[in-house]
C-alpha positions as CSV (number, residue, x, y, z in Angstrom):
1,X,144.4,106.4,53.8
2,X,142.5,104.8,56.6
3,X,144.0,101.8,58.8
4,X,141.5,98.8,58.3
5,X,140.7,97.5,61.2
6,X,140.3,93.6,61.3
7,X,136.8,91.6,61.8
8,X,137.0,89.6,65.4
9,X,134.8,86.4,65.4
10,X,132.0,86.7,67.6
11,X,131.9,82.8,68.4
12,X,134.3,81.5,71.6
13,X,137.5,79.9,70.9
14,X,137.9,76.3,72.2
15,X,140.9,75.4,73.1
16,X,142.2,72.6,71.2
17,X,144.3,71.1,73.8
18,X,141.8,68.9,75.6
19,X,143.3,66.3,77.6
20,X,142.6,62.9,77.0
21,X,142.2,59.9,79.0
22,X,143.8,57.1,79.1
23,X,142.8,53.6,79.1
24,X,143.2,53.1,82.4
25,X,141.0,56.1,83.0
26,X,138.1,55.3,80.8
27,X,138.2,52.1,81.8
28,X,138.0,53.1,85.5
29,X,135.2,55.5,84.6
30,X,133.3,53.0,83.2
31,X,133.6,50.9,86.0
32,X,132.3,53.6,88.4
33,X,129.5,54.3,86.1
34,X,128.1,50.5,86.3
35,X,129.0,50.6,89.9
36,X,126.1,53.1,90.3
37,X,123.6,51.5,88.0
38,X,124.2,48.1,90.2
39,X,124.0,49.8,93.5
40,X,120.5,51.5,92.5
41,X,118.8,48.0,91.4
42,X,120.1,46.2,94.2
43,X,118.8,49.3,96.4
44,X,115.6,48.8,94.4
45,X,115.3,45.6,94.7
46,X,116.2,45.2,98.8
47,X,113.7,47.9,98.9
48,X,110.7,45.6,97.3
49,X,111.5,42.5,99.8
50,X,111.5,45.1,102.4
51,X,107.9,46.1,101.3
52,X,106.9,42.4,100.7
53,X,108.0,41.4,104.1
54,X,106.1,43.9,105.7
55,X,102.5,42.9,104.0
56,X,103.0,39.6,105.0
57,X,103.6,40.4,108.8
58,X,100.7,42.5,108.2
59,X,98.8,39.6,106.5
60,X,99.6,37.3,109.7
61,X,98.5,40.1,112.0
62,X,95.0,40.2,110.3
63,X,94.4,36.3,110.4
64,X,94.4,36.3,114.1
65,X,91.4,39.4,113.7
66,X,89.4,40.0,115.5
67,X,90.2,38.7,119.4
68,X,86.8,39.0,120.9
69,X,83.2,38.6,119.4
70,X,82.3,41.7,118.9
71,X,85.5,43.7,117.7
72,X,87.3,46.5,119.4
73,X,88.0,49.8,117.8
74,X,91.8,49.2,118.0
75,X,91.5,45.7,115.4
76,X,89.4,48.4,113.0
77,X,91.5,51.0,112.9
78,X,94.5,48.9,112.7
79,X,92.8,46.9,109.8
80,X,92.4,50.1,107.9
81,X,95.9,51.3,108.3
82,X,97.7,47.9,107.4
83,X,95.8,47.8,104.4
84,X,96.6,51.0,103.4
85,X,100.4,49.1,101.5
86,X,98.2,46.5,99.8
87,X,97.2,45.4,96.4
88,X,93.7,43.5,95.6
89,X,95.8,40.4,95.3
90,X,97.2,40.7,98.8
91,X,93.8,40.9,100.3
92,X,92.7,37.7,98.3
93,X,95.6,36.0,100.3
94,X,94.6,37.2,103.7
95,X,90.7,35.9,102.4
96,X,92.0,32.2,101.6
97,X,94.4,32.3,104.5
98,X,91.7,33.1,106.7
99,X,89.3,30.7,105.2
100,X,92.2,27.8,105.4
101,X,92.0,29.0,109.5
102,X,88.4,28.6,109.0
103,X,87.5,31.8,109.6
104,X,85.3,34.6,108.0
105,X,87.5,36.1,105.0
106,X,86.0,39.6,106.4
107,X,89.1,40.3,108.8
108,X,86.4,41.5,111.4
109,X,84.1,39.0,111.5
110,X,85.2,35.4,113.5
111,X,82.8,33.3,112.3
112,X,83.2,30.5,110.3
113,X,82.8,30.2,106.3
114,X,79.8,29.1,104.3
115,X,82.7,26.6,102.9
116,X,82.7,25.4,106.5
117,X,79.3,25.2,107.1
118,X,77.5,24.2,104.3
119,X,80.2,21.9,102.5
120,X,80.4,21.0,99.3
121,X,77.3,22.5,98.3
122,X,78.2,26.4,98.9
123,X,80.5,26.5,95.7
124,X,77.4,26.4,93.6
125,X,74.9,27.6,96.1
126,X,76.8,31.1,97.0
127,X,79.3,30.8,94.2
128,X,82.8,30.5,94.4
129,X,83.4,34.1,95.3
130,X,80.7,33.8,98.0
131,X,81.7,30.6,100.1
132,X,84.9,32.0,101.5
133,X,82.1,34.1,103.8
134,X,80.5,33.9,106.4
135,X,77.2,35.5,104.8
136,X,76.7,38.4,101.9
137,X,77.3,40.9,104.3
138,X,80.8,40.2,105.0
139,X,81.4,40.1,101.4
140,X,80.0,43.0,100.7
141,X,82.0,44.8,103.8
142,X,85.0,43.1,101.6
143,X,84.5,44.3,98.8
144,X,83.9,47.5,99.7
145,X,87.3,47.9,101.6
146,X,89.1,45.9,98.2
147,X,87.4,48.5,95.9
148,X,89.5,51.2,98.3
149,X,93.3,49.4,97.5
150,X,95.3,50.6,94.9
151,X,97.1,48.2,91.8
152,X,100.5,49.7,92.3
153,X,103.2,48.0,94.6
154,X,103.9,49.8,97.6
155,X,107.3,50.3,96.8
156,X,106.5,51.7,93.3
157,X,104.5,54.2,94.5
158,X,105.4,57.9,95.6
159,X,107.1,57.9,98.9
160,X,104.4,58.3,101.8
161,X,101.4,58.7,99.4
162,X,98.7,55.2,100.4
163,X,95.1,55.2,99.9
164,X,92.7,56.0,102.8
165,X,90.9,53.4,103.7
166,X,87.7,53.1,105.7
167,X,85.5,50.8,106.5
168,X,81.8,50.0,105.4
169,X,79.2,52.3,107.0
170,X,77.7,49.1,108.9
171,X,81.0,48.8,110.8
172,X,82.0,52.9,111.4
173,X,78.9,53.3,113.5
174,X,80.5,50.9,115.6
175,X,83.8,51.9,115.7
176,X,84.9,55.5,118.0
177,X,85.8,58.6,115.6
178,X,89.0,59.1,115.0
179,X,90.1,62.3,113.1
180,X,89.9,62.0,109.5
181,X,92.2,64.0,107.2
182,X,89.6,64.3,104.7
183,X,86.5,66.3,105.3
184,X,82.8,65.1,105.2
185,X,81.8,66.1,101.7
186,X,84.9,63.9,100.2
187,X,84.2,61.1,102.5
188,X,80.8,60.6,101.4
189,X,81.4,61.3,97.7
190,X,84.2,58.4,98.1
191,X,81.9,56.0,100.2
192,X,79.3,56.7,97.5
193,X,82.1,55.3,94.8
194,X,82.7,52.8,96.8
195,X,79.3,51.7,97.0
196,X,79.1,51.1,93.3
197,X,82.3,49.7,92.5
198,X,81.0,46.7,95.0
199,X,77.6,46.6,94.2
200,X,79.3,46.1,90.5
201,X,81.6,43.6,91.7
202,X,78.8,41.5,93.5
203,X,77.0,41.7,90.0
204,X,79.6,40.2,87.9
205,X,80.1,37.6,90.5
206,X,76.3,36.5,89.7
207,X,76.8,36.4,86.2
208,X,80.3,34.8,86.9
209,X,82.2,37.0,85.1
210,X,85.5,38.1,86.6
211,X,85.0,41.4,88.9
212,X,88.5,43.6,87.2
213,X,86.6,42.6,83.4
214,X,83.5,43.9,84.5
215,X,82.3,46.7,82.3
216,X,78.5,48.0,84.0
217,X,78.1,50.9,81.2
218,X,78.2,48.1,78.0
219,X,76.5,45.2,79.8
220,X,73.0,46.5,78.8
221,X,71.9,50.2,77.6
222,X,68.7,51.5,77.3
223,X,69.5,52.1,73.1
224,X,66.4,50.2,71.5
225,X,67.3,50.5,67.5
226,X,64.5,49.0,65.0
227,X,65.3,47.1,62.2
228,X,64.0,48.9,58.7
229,X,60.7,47.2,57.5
230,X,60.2,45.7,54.1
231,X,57.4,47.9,52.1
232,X,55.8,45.8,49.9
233,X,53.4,47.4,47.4
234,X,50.1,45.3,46.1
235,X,48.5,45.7,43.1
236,X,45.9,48.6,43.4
237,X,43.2,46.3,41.4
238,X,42.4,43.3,40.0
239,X,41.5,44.4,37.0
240,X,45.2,45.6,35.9
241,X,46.5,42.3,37.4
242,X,48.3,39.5,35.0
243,X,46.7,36.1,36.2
244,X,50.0,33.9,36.4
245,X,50.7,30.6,37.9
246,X,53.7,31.5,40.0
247,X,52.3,34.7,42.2
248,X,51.0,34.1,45.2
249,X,48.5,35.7,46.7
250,X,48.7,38.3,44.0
251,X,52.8,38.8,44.2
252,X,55.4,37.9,41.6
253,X,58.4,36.2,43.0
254,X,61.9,37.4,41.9
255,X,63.4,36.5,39.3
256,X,60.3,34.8,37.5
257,X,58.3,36.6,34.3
258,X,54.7,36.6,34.4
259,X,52.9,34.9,31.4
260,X,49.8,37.1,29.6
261,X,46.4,35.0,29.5
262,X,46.4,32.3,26.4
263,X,50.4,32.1,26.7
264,X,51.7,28.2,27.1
265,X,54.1,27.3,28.8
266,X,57.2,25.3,27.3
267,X,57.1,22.7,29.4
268,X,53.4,22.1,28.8
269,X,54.3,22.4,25.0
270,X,56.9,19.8,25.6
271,X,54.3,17.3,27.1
272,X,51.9,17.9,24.2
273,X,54.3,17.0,21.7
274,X,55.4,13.8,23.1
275,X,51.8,12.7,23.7
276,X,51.3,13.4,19.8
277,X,54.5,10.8,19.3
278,X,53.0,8.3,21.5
279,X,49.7,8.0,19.7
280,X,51.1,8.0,16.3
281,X,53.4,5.1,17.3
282,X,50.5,3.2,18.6
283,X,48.3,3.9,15.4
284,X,51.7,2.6,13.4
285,X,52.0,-0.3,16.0
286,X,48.2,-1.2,15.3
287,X,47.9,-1.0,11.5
288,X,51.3,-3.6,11.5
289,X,49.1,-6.3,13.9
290,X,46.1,-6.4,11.5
């Protein structure tokens, strides 16, 4: 008779003896594990004012822009690179800053404001978005270098990676090349969308809507749609036609029955009869006085 050999489980024995903490221990593990989670947010968060602090020291660099008339090609290239950490709404704080300096809010431009200049009246002459400006050109160079900045928070955003700015094509002839990492063919395709997001924002600004709600493609499209017209259908003769007194000009109103030729009317039956009650009563009335 043959030995039987037995079946061996295929599946890895654990071994039941796995030590256990003790309260101390858990206690001290969970301890070091909220350690960590504290040490990242306050890392996190010392990392943000760091950020902040540096836009705003780059914020009081740009209200003393530019030193001469004409500026050099150290303020534009400078201006481009410190702008590269911002958000729209930090370049709307360098604009009023400027403009409480009385100064152009185009960081290149050292003239003073239309709010300066023209008073009270350039709030409803250039609109509100217009006055901080010296004319519509620097608003336009504005715009076109706010179109460029991105919505995240510099320190939310991957490590090293910042928009390129550059400047509007009025000011680049002016200022001395400097390399570029991007080739031609990308600069001009993004100088093109930058065009058109500021020619959009100057549009809502006319209509004054707000420039982030401004939505070019469902403003107005060229989608003429006609509304169905009502076919009416006239009799094809007179001769087939039922003379009534409520068609006009040869239609039936809803809703109302036409009456054949020689049918009365009830309400005209009506009137007949009581003008056949009123005579005889008079007649009766008559006979009585004689």
């Amino acid at each position: 008779m043959a030995t039987r050999v037995p079946v061996k489980s295929i599946l890895k024995h654990q071994n039941s003896t796995t030590p256990r903490l003790t309260p101390e221990e858990t206690k001290a593990e969970k301890d070091r594990h909220n350690y960590a989670i504290a040490l990242a947010h306050a890392h996190r968060i010392q990392d943000q004012k760091d950020w902040e602090a540096r836009i705003l020291k780059a914020i009081e660099i740009l209200i003393e822009y530019p030193s001469s008339a004409p500026f050099t090609s150290e303020e534009a290239n400078s201006l481009t690179t410190l702008v590269q950490h911002f958000q729209p709404s930090d370049l709307d704080a360098l604009v009023e800053e400027r403009v409480i300096d009385r100064k152009c809010g185009y960081a290149l431009c050292g003239n003073a404001p239309r709010s300066v200049t023209m008073g009270r009246e350039a709030e409803w002459k250039v609109g509100k978005g217009g006055k901080d400006f010296c004319s519509k050109t620097c608003a336009r160079k504005s715009a076109y270098v706010k179109t460029q900045l991105s919505e995240i928070p510099a320190w939310e955003r991957q490590l090293g990676v910042h928009p390129t700015v550059i400047l509007h094509e009025d000011d680049r002839s002016k200022v001395d090349p400097q390399p570029q990492s991007k080739n031609l063919e990308e600069e001009s395709q993004q100088s093109a969308a930058n065009a058109k997001l500021t020619n959009d924002n100057e549009l809502a600004l006319e209509r004054g809507e707000q420039a982030a709600s401004f939505r070019p493609k469902q403003v107005m499209t060229d989608r003429i749609v006609e509304k169905a017209a009502t076919v009416y259908k006239p009799l094809s003769s007179m001769s087939g036609a039922i003379i009534s007194s409520t068609a006009i000009e040869g239609y039936e109103p809803r809703g109302v029955k036409p009456k054949a030729d020689g049918e009365k009317d009830d309400s005209d039956s009506d009137d007949e009869g009581d003008d056949d009650e009123k005579a005889e009563q008079a007649r009766v009335e008559a006979n009585e006085h004689d």
